[in-house]
N, C-alpha and C positions, 0 to 999 in steps of 0.2 A: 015560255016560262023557264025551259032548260034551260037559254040564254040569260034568263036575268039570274040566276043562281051559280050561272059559270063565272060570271062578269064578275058577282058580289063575291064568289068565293075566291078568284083570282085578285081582287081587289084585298081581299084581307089576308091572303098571301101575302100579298105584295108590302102591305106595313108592316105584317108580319114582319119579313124579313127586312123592311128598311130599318126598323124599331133595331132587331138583333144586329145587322151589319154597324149600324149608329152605335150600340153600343160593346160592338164587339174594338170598332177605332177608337173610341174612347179610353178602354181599356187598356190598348197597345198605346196609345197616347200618355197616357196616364204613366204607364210601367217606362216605356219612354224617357218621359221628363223623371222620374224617380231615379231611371241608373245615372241620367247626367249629374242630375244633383248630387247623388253619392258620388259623383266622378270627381266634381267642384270640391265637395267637403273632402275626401281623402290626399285631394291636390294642398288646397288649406291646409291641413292637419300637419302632412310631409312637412311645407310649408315654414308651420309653427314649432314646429318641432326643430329645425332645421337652426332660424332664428334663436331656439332657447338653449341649442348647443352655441351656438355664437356665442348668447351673452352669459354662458358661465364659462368659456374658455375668457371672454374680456375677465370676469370677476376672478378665475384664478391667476390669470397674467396680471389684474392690477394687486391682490392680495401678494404676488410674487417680488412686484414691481414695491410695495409698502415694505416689504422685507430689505431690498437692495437698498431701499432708500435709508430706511433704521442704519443698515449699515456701514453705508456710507456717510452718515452723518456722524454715528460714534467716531470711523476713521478721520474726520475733516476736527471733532472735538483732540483730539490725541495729536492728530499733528498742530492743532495750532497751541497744545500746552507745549508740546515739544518747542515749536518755533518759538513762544515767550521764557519757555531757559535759555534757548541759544542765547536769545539778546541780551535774555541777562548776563552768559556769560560771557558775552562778545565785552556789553558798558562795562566788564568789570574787568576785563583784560584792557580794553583803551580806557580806563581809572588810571591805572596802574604802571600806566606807561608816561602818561601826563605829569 
C-alpha cells in the first residue's frame, strides 16, 4: 500500500507541476509576444510620425510655392502693361515717321 500512495502522490506531483511549468511558458509566452507587439506599434508610430513631418513640410513648401507663384504672376501682369505702352509708343513713333 506504501507503494500505491508514493506512485499516486508522485503522480499528482507530477501534473502538479506540468499544470504550473504549462503555465508558467505561457506566461513568458504571452509577455513575449506583448513586448514584440509594442516593438511593432512604437516602430509604426516613429513611422507615422516620421511620414506627417513629410507631409506638412510638402504643405508649407506648397503654401510657399502658392506665394512665389502670386508673385510671379503680378510680376508677368506689370511687365506685360509695360510691353503694351512700348508698342504703343514704338506704332506712334513709326506713325510719325511715315
Amino acid at each position: 500500500m506504501d507503494l500505491t500512495i508514493l506512485t499516486a502522490a508522485v503522480s499528482v506531483i507530477a501534473a502538479i507541476s506540468g499544470i504550473s511549468l504549462g503555465w508558467i511558458g505561457r506566461a513568458r509566452s504571452i509577455k513575449r509576444d506583448t513586448e514584440q507587439e509594442a516593438g511593432k506599434d512604437a516602430y509604426l508610430r516613429a513611422d507615422m510620425d516620421y511620414i506627417k513631418r513629410g507631409v506638412d513640410e510638402v504643405r508649407l513648401e506648397q503654401r510657399a510655392q502658392g506665394q512665389r507663384f502670386d508673385l510671379l504672376s503680378e510680376r508677368v501682369t506689370r511687365v506685360e502693361e509695360s510691353a503694351k505702352q512700348a508698342h504703343h509708343r514704338l506704332n506712334r513713333l513709326d506713325g510719325g515717321r511715315e
